[in-house]
C-alpha positions in Angstrom: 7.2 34.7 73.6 8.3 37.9 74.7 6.6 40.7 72.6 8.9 43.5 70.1 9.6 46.7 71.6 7.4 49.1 69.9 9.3 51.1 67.4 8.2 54.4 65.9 9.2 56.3 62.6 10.7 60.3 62.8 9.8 62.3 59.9 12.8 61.5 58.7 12.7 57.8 58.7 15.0 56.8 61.3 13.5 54.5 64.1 12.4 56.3 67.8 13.8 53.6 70.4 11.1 53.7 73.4 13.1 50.9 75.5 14.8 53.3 77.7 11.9 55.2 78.7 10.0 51.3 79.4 13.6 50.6 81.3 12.7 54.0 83.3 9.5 52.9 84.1 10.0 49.3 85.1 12.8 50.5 87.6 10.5 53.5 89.6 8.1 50.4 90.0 10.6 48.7 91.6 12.2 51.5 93.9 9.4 53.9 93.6 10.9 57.5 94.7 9.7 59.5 98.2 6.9 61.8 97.3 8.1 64.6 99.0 12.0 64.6 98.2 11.5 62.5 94.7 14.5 61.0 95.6 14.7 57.0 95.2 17.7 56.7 97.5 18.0 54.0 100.2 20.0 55.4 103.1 18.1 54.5 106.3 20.9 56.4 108.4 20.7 59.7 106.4 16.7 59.8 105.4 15.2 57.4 107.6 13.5 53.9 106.5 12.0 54.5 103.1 8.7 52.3 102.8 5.4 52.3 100.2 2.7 51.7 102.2 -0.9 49.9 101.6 -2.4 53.5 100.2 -0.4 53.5 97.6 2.8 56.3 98.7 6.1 55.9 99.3 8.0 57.8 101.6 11.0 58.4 103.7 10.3 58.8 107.5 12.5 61.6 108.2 10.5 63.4 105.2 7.7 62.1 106.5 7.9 63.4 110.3 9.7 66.4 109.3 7.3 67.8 106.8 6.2 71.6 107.8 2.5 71.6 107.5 2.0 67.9 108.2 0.5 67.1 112.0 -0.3 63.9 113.7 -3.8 63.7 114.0 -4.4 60.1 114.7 -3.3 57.6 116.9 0.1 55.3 116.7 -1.7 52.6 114.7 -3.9 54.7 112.5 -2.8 55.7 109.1 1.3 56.2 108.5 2.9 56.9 112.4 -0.4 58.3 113.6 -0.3 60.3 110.2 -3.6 60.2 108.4 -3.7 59.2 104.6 -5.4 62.5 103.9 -3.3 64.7 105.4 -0.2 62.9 103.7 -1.9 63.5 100.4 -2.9 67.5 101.3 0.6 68.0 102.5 2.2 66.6 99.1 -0.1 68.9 97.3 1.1 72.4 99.3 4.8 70.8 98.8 4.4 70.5 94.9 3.8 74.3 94.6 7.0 74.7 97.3 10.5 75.3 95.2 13.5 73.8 97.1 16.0 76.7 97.6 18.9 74.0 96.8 17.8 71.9 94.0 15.1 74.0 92.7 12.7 71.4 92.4 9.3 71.1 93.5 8.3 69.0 96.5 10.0 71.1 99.2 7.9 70.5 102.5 10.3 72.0 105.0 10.5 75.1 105.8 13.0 77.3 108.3 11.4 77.5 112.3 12.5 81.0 112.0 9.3 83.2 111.1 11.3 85.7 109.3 13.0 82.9 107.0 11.2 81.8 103.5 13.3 79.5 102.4 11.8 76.1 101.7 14.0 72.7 101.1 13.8 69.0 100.6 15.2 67.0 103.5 18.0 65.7 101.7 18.8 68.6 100.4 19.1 69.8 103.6 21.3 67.5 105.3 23.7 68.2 102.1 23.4 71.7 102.9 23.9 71.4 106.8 20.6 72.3 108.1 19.3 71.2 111.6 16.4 69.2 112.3 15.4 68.6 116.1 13.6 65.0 116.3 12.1 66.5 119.7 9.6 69.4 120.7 8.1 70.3 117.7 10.2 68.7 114.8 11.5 72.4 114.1 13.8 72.3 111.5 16.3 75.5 110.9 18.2 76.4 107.6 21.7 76.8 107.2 21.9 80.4 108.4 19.8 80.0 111.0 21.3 77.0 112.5 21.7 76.7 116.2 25.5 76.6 117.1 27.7 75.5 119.7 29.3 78.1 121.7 32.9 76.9 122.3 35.5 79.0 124.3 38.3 80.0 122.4 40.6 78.1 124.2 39.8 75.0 122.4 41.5 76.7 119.1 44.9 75.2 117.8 44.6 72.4 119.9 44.5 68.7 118.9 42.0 66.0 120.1 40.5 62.7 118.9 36.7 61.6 118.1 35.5 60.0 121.6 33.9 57.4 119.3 35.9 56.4 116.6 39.7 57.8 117.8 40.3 59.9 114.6 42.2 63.0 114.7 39.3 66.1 115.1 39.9 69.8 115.1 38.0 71.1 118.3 36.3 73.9 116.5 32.4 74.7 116.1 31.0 73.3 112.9 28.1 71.3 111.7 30.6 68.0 111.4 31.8 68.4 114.8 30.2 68.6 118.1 31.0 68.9 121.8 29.9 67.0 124.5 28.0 69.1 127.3 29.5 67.3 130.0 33.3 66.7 129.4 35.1 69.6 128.8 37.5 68.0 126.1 35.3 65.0 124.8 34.1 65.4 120.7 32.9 63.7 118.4 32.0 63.7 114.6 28.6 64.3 114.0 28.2 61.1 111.6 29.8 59.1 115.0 27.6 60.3 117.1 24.6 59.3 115.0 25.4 56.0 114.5 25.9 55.6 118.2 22.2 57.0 118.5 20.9 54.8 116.2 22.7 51.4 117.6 22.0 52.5 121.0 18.4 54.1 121.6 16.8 56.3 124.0 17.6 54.2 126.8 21.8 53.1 126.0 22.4 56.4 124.7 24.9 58.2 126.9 28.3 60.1 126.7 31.0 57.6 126.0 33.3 59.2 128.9 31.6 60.1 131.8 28.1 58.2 130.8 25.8 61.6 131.3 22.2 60.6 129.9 20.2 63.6 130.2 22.4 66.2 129.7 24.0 64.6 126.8 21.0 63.7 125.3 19.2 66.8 125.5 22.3 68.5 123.3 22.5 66.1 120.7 18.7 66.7 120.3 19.5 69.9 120.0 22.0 70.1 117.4 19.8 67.7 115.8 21.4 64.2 116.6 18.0 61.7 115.8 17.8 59.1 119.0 15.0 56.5 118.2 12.4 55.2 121.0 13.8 51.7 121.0 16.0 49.2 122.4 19.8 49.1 121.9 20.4 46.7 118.9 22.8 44.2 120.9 19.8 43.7 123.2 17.6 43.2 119.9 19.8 40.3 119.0 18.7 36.6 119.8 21.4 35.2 122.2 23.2 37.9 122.2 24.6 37.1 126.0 24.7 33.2 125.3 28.3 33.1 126.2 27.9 33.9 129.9 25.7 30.8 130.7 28.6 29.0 129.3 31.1 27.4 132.4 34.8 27.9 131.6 36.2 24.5 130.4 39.9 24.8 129.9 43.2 23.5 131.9 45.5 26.6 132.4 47.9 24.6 134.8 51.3 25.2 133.1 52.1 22.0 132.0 49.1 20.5 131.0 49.5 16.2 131.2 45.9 15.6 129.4 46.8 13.8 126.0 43.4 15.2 124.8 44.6 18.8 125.0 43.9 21.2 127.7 39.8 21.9 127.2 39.4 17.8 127.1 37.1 17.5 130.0 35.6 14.1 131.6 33.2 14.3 134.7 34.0 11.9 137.8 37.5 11.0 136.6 41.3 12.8 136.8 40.3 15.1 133.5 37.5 16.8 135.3 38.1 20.5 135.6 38.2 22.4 138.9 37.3 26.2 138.5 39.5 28.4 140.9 37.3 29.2 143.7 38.1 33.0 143.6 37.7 34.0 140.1 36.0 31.3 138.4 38.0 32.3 135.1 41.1 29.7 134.9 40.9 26.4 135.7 42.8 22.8 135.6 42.3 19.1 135.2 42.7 17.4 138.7 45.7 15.4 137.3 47.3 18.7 136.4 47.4 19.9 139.9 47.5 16.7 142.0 43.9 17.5 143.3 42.2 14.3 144.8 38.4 15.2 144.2 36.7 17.9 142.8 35.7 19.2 146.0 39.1 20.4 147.1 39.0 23.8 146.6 42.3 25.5 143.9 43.6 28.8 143.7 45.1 30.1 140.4 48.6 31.9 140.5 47.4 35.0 139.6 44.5 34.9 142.8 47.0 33.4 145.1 49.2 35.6 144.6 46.9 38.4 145.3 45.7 36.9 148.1 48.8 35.8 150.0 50.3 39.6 149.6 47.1 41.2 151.2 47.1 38.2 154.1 50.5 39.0 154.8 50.1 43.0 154.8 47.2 42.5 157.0 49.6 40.3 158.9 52.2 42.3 159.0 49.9 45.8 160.0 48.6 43.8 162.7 51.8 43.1 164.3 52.8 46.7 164.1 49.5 47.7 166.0 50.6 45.8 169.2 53.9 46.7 168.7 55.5 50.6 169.8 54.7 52.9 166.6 57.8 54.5 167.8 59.6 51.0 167.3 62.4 51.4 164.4 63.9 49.0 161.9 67.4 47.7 162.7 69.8 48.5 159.9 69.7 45.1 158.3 66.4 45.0 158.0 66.0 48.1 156.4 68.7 47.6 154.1 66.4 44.6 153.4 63.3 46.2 153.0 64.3 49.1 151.3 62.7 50.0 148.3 65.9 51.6 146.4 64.9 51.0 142.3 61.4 52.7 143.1 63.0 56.6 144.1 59.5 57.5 142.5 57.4 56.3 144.7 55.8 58.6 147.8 57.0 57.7 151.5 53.8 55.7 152.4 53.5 54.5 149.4 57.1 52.8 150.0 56.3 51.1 153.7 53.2 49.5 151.7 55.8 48.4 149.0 57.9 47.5 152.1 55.0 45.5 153.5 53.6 43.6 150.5 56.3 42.9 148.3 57.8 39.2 148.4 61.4 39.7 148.2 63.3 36.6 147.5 67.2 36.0 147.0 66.6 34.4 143.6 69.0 35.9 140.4 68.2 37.6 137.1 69.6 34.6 135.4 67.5 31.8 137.7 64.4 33.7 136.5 64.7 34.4 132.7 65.7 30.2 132.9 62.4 29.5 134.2 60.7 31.8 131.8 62.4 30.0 129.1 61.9 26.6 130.0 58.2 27.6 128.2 60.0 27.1 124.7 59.1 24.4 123.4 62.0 23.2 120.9 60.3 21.0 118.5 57.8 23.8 117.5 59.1 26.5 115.1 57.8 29.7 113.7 59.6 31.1 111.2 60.0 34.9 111.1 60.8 36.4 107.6 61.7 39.8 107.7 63.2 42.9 105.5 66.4 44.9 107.8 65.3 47.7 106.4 61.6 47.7 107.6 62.0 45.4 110.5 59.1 47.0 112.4 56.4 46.3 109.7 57.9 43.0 109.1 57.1 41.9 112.7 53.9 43.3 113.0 53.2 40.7 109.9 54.6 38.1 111.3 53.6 38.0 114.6 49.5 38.5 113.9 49.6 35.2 112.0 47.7 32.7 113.3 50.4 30.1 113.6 52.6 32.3 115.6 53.0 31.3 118.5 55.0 33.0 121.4 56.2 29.8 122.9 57.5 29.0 120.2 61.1 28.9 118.7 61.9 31.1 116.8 63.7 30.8 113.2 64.8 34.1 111.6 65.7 35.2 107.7 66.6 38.2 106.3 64.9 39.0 103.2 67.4 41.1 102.1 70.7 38.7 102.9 72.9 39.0 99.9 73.6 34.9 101.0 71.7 32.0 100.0 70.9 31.0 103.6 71.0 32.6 107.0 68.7 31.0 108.7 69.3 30.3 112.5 67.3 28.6 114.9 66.7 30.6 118.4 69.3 32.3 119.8 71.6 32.0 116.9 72.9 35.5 115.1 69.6 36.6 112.5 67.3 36.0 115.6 69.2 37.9 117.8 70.4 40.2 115.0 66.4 40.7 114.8 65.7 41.3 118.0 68.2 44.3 118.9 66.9 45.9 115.8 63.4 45.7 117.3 64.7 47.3 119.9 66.4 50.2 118.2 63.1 50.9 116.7 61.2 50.6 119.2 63.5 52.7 121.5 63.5 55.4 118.5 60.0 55.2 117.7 56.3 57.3 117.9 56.1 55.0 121.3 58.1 56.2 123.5 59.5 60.2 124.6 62.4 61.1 126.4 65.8 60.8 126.6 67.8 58.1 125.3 68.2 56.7 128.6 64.7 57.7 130.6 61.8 57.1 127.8 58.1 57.1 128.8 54.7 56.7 127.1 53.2 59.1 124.4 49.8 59.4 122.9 49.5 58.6 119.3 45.9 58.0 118.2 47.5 56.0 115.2 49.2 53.6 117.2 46.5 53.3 119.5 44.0 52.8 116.3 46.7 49.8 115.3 47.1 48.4 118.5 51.1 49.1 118.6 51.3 49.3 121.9 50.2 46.0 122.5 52.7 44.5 120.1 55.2 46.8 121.3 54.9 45.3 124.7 54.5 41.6 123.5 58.1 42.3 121.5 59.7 43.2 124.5 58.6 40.1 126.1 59.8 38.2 123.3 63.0 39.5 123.5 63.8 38.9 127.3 62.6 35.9 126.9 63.9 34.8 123.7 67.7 35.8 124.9 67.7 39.3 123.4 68.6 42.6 124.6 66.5 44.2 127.4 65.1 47.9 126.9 67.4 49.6 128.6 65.5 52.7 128.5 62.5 52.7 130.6 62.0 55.7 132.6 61.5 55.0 136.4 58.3 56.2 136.0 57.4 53.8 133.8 58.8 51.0 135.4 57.2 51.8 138.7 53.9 51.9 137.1 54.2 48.5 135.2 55.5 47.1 139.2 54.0 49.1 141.5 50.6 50.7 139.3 49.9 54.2 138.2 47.4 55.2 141.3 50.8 54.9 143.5 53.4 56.3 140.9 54.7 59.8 141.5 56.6 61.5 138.0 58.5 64.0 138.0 59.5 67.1 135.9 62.4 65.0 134.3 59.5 63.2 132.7 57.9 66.0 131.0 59.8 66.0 127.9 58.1 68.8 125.7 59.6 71.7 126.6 56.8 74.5 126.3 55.1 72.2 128.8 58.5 71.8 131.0 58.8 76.1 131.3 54.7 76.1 132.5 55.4 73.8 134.9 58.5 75.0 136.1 56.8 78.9 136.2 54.2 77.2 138.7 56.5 75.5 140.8 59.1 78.9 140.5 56.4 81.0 141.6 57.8 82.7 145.2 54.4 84.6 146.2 50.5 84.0 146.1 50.4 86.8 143.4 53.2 85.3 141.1 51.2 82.1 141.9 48.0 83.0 140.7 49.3 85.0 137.7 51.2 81.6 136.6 47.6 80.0 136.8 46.0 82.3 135.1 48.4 82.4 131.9 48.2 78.2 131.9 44.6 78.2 132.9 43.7 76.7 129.1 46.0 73.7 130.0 44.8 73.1 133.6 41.2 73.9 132.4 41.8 70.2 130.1 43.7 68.8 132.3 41.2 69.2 135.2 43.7 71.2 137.6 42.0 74.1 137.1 40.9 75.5 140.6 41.5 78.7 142.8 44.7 78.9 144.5 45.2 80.5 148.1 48.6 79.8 149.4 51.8 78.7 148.4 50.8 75.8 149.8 48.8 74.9 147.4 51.5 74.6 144.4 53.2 71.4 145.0 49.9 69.7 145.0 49.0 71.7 142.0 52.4 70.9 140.6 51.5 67.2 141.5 48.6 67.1 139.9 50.2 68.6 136.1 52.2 65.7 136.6 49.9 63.3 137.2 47.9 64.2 134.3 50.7 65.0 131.3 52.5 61.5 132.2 50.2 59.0 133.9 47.0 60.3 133.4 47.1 61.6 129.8 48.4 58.1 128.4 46.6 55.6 130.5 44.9 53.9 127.3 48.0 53.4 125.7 49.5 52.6 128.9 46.9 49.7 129.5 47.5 48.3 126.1 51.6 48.1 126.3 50.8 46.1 129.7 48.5 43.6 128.4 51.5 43.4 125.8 53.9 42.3 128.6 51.4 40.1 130.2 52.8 36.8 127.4 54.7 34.4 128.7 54.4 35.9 132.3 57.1 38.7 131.8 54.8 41.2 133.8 54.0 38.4 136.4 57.6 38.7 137.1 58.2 41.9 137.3 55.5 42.9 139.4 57.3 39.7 141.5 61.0 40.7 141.5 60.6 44.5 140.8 64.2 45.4 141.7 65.8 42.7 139.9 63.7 43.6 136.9 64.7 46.9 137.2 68.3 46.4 136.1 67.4 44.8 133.0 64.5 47.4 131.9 66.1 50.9 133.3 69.1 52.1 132.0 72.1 51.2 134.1 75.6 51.4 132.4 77.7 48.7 132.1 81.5 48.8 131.7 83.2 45.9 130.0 86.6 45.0 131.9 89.5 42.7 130.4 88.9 40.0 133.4 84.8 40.0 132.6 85.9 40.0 128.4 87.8 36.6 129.2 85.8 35.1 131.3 83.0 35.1 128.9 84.6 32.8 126.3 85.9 29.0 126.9 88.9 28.0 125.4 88.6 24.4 123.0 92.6 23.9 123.6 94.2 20.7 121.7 95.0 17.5 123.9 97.8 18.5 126.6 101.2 17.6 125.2 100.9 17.7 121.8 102.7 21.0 119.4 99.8 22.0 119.3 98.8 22.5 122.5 101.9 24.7 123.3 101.5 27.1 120.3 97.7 27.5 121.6 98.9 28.8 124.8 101.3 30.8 123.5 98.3 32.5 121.3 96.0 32.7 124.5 99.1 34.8 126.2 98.4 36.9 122.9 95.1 37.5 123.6 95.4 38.4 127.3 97.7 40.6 126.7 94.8 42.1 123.8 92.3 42.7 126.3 94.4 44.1 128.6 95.6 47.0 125.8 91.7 47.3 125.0 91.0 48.2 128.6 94.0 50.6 128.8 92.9 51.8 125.6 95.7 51.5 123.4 93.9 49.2 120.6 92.0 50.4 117.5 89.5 48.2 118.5 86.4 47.9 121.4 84.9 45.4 123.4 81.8 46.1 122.1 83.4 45.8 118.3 85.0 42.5 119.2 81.9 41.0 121.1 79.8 41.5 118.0 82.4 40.5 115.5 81.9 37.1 117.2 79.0 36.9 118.9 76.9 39.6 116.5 75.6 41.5 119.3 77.6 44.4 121.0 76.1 43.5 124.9 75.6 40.2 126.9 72.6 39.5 126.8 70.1 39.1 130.2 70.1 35.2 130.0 73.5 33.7 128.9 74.7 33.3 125.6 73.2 30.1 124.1 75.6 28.8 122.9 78.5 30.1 125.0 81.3 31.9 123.6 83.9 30.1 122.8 87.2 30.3 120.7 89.4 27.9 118.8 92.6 28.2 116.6 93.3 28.5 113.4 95.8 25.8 112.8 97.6 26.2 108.6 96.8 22.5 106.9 100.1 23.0 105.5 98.5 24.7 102.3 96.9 27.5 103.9 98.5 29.9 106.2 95.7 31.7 108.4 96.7 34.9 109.4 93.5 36.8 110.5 91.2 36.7 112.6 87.4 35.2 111.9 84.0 35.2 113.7 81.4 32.3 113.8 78.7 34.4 115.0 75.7 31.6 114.4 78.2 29.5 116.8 79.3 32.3 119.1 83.1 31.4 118.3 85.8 33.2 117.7 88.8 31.8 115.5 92.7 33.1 116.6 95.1 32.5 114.3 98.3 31.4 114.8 100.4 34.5 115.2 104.4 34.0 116.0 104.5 37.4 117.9 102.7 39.8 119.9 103.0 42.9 117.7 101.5 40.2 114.6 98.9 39.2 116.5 97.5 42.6 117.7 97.9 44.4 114.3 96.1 41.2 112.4 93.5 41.2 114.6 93.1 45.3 114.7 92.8 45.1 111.0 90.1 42.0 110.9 87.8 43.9 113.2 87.8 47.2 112.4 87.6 46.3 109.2 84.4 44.1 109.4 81.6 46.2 107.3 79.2 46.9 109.9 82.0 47.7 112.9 83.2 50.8 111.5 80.7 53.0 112.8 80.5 51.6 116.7 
């Protein structure tokens, strides 16, 4: 039976309540507080492990260790950390006469290194107040005024950069939150980042995350007072941690898979058994998948044969040239062959090993994109439900679901259609509607710089942090794939560096789009003498100084490599993270594969190159669904399809209120052919009057790809009725 809490009369008669003060005590027996801060906070990161041990004290370790007039007098295993019992106690008796200058409670055991200083302070109240403590040497510890600082030129100031650790926005300026590393010159870090690194990694993992300095590093963040324990990394702490890599890939990667039991169904001694490729060891296939006899025989992957059967024919190839005359020259076809002309970027050697390696084929755009989508599968759906309006966001949604699949077809609906249903499978209007207004965005978005027409990479730590440039490239795939519109606006920079790589892609100053950074590199390249020259460096040195061009300059000789090397930096270099990310993005349903295949057919579809829409091209994109030949109908049809030739031949000339571009989406909904063929085609048919209804304008089917004529008795009807239909369509007005 529990027992009454003790109640006890005021003098004037009202009862005392002593439960709180029992409450009190119950919960300091609990979580007894440290007896040097008196604090009963659990924050292993901030004070250290806080622990009561067998005599009886509690105590935080950083308190503990850091504790002025407190020495280690015994061994590791002897009393508290080599800390004897009595020494503890004598120390917690010359702190309780110690005022903290913060709090201005007793307790304070730590007092400022400088001997000069007399200001005394808890540990936590310390670390609130940004004061310094070295876990090396002697422990010193240093108040808030006397601090030791980093000295940081004041180049740094103004300019933007991210944590090296956790890729948040960070102001490059000296303070006790921010620190710089000793060993890259633009590398920082938050000082709460940096410590949890410490504490994950240890003495012995603990290293710059850039360049991976250790002592150097490590002796600066002791300084500044960064705690890095004596232990193990806690990934190597983990039991099984590295499980995973005794495991032998089990999967079938062969492109069609024929195993009923799915693709990681694996049987030993039979057709299901998996053969490894004998290069990489990372993709494999069931025997039946690749009409392999035993296991024995020996299977490449298409990604390793690929790489191997360029190099094998370079090699060839180099070793022809060697017995040959190096003063031998290409015949005109053969050049004209070999000539690298969609890669203008790339350096003259760089285009004879482009010349030598590249497997040029006479296959077409269209041949391609057909075998990319025969990877559709049409009885699989995933249904896409987005807002016009936000279209970005909405695909972002969508396409992290689990169930997405990009193989999949795709069903589209508008959130915000005023109808009951628009809902289209593939490359019907909402999908492909959807798909150019990705593209829009992503052509007008954080993304990209540049010109409308010549776009290349930026760096946005928030898209980087979300992973948008992964999805960004995935999209893109999507839509080439899926029968939407191409980008169009790829710089040939960037297009050399998705076929060719970055190491062998040279920009140039069109690619700079900033222009403050445009008139410093122009100034460089400008300069006419060594002394114009070296004044242009020394006024840009802050830049080069980051971007690692820094260097003394002799000659004029030396500016176009100094030039080069701006370059380099501000568009390859500067955005190869984000860059890396957009071409894993690519890498679904083997769009990169491709273009690093075909580069100069790809090139057409992803770089700008106009297109001019002619009367003959206009007509020959549509079929024609006449009536049977000889009946009234049929005649009156071709006296409408004389109509419409005679159309397209005023649009051309110019003479129409209306476009191609207008007319193509008022039947198709999309103002551009797309890289793969319409699906399905374009077609038209005629508007014939039931006898009730007398048709007299033009419609659009754009879910069909049809266009409906009517039946006009004259040319001047028939060109002002369809004028007004189309230019009148809400949505065409503004093209």
């Amino acid at each position: 039976m529990r027992k009454p809490v003790r109640r006890k009369l005021s003098k004037s008669g009202t009862a005392i309540n002593f439960a709180p003060n029992v409450r009190q005590k119950l919960e300091q027996r609990q979580n007894p507080p440290c007896a040097f801060c008196r604090r009963n906070d659990e924050c292993p990161e901030k004070y250290g492990e806080k622990k009561t041990y067998d005599n009886g004290i509690t105590l935080h370790y950083y308190c503990l260790i850091m504790s002025s007039g407190l020495y280690q007098r015994g061994k590791e295993n002897e009393g508290i950390y080599g800390f004897l019992a009595a020494d503890i106690r004598k120390e917690i008796r010359r702190a309780s006469k110690m005022k903290c200058r913060v709090c201005k409670q007793r307790g304070a055991s730590i007092g400022c290194a400088i001997t000069k200083c007399p200001k005394s302070f808890h540990f936590p109240c310390g670390v609130e107040n940004q004061c310094i403590f070295q876990f090396t040497g002697q422990f010193a510890s240093y108040c808030w005024e006397h601090r030791p600082v980093q000295k940081v030129p004041s180049i740094w100031s103004g300019s933007s950069y991210t944590c090296a650790v956790c890729l948040e926005s960070i102001d490059p300026l000296p303070s006790y939150d921010i620190l710089k590393s000793p060993c890259c010159k633009n590398t920082w870090f938050h000082r709460q980042c940096v410590q949890y690194q410490a504490l994950s990694a240890g003495v012995f993992f603990f290293k710059c995350t850039i360049c991976s300095n250790k002592d150097e590093f490590q002796k600066e963040m002791l300084r500044m007072g960064i705690h890095i324990p004596e232990k193990d990394a806690s990934w190597e702490l983990e039991e099984n941690a590295f499980q995973e890599l005794l495991l032998r890939y089990q999967r079938c990667d062969a492109r069609r898979c024929l195993c009923k039991n799915g693709r990681e169904y694996a049987k030993p001694d039979s057709e299901w058994d998996i053969v490894l490729c004998k290069y990489c060891g990372s993709s494999g296939t069931h025997l039946a998948c690749s009409l392999l006899e035993s296991y024995m025989e020996d299977w490449e992957c298409p990604e390793c044969r690929d790489i191997v059967y360029k190099s094998e024919k370079l090699r060839k190839r180099r070793l022809e040239e060697d017995i040959k005359s190096p003063k031998r020259k290409f015949s005109d076809h053969q050049e004209l062959l070999h000539s690298p002309s969609k890669c203008p970027r790339l350096s003259t050697e760089t285009r004879k090993e482009c010349r030598k390696c590249q497997i040029f084929t006479s296959r077409s755009l269209p041949d391609i994109l057909k075998d990319l989508r025969s990877q559709i599968k049409l009885n699989v759906i995933s249904r896409i439900n987005v807002d016009r309006t936000n279209v970005w966001e909405g695909a972002l949604r969508e396409m992290r679901r689990k169930t997405f699949r990009p193989t999949s077809t795709l069903c589209v609906k508008f959130s915000d259609d005023a109808r009951k249903h628009q809902v289209a499978v593939e490359m019907g209007n909402p999908c492909r509607e959807f798909l150019c207004l990705l593209m829009h965005h992503l052509a007008n978005s954080v993304l990209f710089e540049g010109s409308a027409t010549s776009k290349n990479m930026t760096l946005n730590s928030r898209a980087l942090r979300c992973d948008w440039y992964y999805e960004a490239g995935r999209m893109i795939a999507l839509s080439i794939v899926h029968g939407g519109p191409s980008p169009n606006f790829f710089s040939a920079t960037l297009f050399n560096c998705l076929a060719y790589g970055p190491e062998v892609t040279e920009p140039t100053m069109e690619d700079v789009t900033p222009f403050e950074m445009a008139q410093k590199i122009k100034k460089i390249k400008e300069s006419s003498t060594v002394e114009e020259l070296k004044l242009s460096v020394n006024e840009n040195a802050d830049y080069l100084s980051i971007a690692g061009c820094l260097r003394p300059v002799w000659s004029l000789d030396d500016k176009e490599m100094l030039v080069k090397d701006v370059l380099i930096f501000h568009v390859i270099s500067r955005v190869r993270s984000p860059f890396e990310r957009f071409r894993e993005g690519l890498k679904v349903l083997g769009v990169l594969e491709n273009i690093q295949k075909y580069p100069e057919i790809f090139a057409e579809l992803l770089c700008y190159k106009p297109q001019k829409l002619t009367a003959e091209k206009f007509e020959n994109l549509f079929s024609i669904n006449f009536s049977p030949e000889g009946s009234t109908r049929r005649i009156a049809e071709s006296r409408v399809i004389g109509f419409w030739r005679n159309y397209l031949a005023d649009v051309e000339e110019g003479t129409t209120k209306a476009s191609f571009e207008q007319i193509l989406t008022f039947a198709t909904g999309t103002s551009a052919s797309p890289a793969i063929s319409f699906l399905p085609n374009p077609s038209i048919i005629f508007l014939h009057s039931d006898g009730i209804i007398q048709y007299r304008f033009p419609t659009g089917q754009t879910c069909l790809n049809c266009l409906k004529l009517p039946m006009s008795k004259t040319y001047e009807e028939f060109k002002e009725c369809v004028d007004f239909a189309i230019c009148n369509t809400p949505g065409l007005k503004r093209m």
